[in-house]
C-alpha positions in Angstrom: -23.6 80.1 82.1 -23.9 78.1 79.0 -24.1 79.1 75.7 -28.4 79.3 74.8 -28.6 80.8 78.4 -26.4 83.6 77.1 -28.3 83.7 74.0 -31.7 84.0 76.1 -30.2 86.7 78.2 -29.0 88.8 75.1 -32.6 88.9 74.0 -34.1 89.6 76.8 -32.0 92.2 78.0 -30.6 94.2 74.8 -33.2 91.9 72.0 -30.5 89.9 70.9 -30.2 89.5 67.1 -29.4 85.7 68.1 -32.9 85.5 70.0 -35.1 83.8 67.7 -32.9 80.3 66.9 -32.8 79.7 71.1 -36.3 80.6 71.6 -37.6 78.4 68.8 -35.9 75.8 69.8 -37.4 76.0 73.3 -40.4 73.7 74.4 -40.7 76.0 77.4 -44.1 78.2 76.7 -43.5 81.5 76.4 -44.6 83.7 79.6 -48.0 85.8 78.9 -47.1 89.0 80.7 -43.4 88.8 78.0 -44.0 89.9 74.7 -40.7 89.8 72.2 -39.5 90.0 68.6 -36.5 89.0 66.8 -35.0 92.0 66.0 -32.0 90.9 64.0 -30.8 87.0 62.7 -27.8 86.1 60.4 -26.0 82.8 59.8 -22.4 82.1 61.1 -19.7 80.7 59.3 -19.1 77.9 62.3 -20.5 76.9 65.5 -20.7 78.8 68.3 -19.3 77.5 71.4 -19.7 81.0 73.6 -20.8 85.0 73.0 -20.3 87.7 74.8 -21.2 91.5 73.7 -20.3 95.1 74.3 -22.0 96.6 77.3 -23.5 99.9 74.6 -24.7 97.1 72.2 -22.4 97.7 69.2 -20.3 94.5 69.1 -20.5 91.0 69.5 -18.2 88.5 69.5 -19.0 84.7 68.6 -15.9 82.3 69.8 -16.3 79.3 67.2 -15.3 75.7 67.5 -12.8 76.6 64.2 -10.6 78.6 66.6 -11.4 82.0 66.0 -13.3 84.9 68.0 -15.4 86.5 65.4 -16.5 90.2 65.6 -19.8 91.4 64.1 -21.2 94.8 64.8 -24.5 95.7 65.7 -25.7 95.6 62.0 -24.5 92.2 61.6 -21.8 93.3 59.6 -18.5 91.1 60.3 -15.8 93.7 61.8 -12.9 90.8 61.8 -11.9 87.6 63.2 -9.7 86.6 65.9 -7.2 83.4 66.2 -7.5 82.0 69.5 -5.5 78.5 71.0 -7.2 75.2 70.6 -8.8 74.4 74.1 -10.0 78.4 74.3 -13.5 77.1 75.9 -15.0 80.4 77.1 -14.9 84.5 76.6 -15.3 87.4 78.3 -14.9 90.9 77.7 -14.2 94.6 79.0 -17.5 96.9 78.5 -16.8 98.9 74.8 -15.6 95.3 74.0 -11.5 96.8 74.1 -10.4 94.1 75.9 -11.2 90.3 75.1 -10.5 87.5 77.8 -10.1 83.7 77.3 -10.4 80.7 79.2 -8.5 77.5 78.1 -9.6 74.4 80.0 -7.3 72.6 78.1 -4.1 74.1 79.1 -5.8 75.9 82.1 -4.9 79.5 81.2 -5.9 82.8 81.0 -5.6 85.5 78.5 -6.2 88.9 77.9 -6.2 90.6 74.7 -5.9 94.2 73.7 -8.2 95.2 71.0 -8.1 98.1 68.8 -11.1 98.7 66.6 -9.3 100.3 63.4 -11.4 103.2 62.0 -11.1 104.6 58.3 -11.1 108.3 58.3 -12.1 110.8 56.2 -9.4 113.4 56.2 -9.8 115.4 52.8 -9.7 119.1 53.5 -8.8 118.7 56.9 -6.7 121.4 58.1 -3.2 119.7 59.4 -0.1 120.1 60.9 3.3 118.8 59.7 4.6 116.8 56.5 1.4 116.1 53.9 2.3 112.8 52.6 4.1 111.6 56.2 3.6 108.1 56.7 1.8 108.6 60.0 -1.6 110.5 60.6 -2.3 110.9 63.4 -6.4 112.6 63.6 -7.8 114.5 66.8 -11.5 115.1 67.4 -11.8 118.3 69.5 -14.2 121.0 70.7 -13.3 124.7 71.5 -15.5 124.6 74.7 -13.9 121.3 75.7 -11.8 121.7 78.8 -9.5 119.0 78.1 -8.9 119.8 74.2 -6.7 122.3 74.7 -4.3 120.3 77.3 -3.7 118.2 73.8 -2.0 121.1 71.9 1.2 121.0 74.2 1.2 117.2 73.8 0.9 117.5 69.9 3.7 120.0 69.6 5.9 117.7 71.3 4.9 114.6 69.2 5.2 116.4 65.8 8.4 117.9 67.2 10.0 114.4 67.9 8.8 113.2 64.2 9.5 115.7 62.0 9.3 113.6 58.8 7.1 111.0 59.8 4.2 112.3 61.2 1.0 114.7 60.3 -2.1 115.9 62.8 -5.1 116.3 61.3 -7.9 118.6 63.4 -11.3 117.6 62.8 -14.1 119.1 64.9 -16.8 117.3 66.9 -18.9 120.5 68.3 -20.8 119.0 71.3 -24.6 119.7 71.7 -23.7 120.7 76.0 -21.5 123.2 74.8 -23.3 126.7 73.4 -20.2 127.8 71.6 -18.4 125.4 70.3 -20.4 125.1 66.9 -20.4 129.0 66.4 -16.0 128.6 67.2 -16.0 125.2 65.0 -17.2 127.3 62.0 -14.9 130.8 63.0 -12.1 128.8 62.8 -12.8 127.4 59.4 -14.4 130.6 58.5 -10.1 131.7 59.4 -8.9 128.4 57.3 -10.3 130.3 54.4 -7.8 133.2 54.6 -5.1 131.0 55.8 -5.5 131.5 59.5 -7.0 128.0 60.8 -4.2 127.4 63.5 -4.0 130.8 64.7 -7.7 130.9 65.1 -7.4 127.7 66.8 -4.7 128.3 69.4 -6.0 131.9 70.3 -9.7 130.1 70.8 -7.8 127.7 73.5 -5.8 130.5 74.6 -9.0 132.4 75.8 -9.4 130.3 79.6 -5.6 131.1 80.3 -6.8 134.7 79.7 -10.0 133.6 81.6 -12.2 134.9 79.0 -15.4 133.1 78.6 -15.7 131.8 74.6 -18.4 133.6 73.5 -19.9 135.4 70.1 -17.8 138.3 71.3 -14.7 136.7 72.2 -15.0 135.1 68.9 -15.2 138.5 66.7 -12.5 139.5 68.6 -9.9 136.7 67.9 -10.3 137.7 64.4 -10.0 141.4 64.9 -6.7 140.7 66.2 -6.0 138.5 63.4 -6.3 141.0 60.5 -9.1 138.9 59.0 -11.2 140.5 56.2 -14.2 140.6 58.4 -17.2 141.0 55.9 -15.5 138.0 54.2 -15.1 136.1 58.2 -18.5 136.6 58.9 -20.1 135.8 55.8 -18.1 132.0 55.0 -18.9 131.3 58.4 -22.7 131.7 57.7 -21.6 129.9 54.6 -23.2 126.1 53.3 -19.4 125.3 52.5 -18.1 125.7 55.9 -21.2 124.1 57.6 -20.7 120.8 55.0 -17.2 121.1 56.1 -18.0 120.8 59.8 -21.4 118.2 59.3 -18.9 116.4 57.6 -16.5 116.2 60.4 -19.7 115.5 63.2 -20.6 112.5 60.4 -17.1 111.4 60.3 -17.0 110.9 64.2 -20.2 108.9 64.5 -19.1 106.9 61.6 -16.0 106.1 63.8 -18.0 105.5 66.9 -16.9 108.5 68.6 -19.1 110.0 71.4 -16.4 112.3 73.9 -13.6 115.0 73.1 -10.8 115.0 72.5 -10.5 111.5 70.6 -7.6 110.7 69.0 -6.3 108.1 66.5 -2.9 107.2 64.8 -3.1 105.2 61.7 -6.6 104.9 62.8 -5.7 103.0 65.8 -8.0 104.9 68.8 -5.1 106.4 71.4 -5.9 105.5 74.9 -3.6 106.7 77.4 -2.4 110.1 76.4 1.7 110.2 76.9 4.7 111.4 74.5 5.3 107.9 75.1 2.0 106.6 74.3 2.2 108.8 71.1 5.7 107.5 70.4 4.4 103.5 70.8 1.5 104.0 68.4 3.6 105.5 65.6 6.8 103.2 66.3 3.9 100.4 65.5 2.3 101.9 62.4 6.0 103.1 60.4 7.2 99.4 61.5 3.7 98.5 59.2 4.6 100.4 56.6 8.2 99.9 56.2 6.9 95.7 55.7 4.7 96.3 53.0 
């Protein structure tokens, strides 16, 4: 497939923001029963030789004839630029656009490329774990009703654990609309954060399956019973506008960062896929051997 087919098929399909230079170009006339609008058109910095884009629509990436795989997202904003050999003819890539592949007719190769799409996060007033200024953050996006969010704690322990010094989690909370609890247990456990009890609200809430105890208002009241919380003060911050900013900040924080599933995690920003000690231990190796350079 050639490069204005691709372009054709991008507008058709998704209403490419590259539509409208292909089909003007065209002497073809354009079918009655179609009816189409450019949606989105920007200039390039060099010529495009191929284009691929992300199977959800955020990313697209333009291989130029200057050498470079350039990466816009869906607001035609330029996310960053890729070198790529001389002779690199063609692209391809994996469906959230992680994974970039290239053809090279000229020295009749293949490559694939990891790719890690860094996000800047807000972490001020996050409750965290370990070292404040360590050199390493690493930020989790949970849920209380998420099944899998608590299998991270053990993991976390183990991490923070093996890097004393060097590392810090930060917890921020992604409440998902599925789950009927997990916004009340989102703002109990900040409601706790304000009389210093954040974690311990946080590991008895993932410590309620275990004692198979459904999370619910009840359970909820409960946790802080046990907890010796002041519980006209409790219940009234977590009613509060301060503790619901806190946690619509958090829910704006992850769709800033393009995050739609819990738990997500991210070390120096870089989104952690496969969820290992040693997966852990790679990503921060990476980011302390960036820091130690600059």
């Amino acid at each position: 497939m050639n490069y204005q087919q691709k372009v054709m098929g991008c507008t058709l399909l998704l209403a490419s923001i590259f539509a409208g230079q292909a089909f003007a170009t065209t002497n073809t006339p354009t079918p009655s029963k179609i009816d189409w609008n450019v949606e989105k058109s920007w200039k390039l910095p060099a010529k495009p030789l191929d284009i691929v884009y992300s199977l959800d629509g955020k990313r697209v990436f333009i291989l130029t004839d200057q050498h470079t795989v350039l990466v816009y997202d869906n607001m035609g904003e330029l996310a960053g630029s890729i070198p790529v050999d001389k002779g690199v003819s063609a692209i391809d890539i994996a469906p959230r656009g992680e994974r970039l592949f290239l053809i090279n007719q000229e020295t009749k190769a293949f490559t694939d490329l990891t790719i890690d799409f860094v996000a800047d996060i807000n972490i001020v007033g996050s409750p965290f774990l370990g070292v404040a200024k360590a050199p390493v953050t690493i930020v989790l996006f949970t849920d209380f009703e998420c099944p899998y969010c608590s299998k991270i704690s053990p993991l976390l322990e183990q991490v923070l654990a093996k890097n004393p010094d060097t590392v810090k989690v930060v917890l921020k909370n992604l409440p998902l609309g599925m789950h009927q609890f997990a916004d009340p247990a989102a703002r109990a456990a900040l409601a706790a954060g304000e009389q210093g009890k954040f974690w311990e609200f946080h590991n008895a809430l993932f410590a309620l399956p275990a004692q198979n105890i459904a999370l619910s208002e009840k359970a909820i009241e409960d946790i802080a019973v046990k907890l010796g919380l002041k519980m006209e003060q409790f219940k009234s911050d977590m009613a509060s506008p301060k503790i619901r900013q806190k946690l619509d900040q958090d829910i704006m924080d992850a769709q800033k960062a393009g995050i739609t599933g819990t738990p997500s995690i991210f070390v120096d920003g870089h989104p952690l896929r496969e969820r290992t000690v040693e997966d852990f231990q790679k990503k921060i190796d990476a980011a302390l051997g960036k820091t130690e350079k600059k």
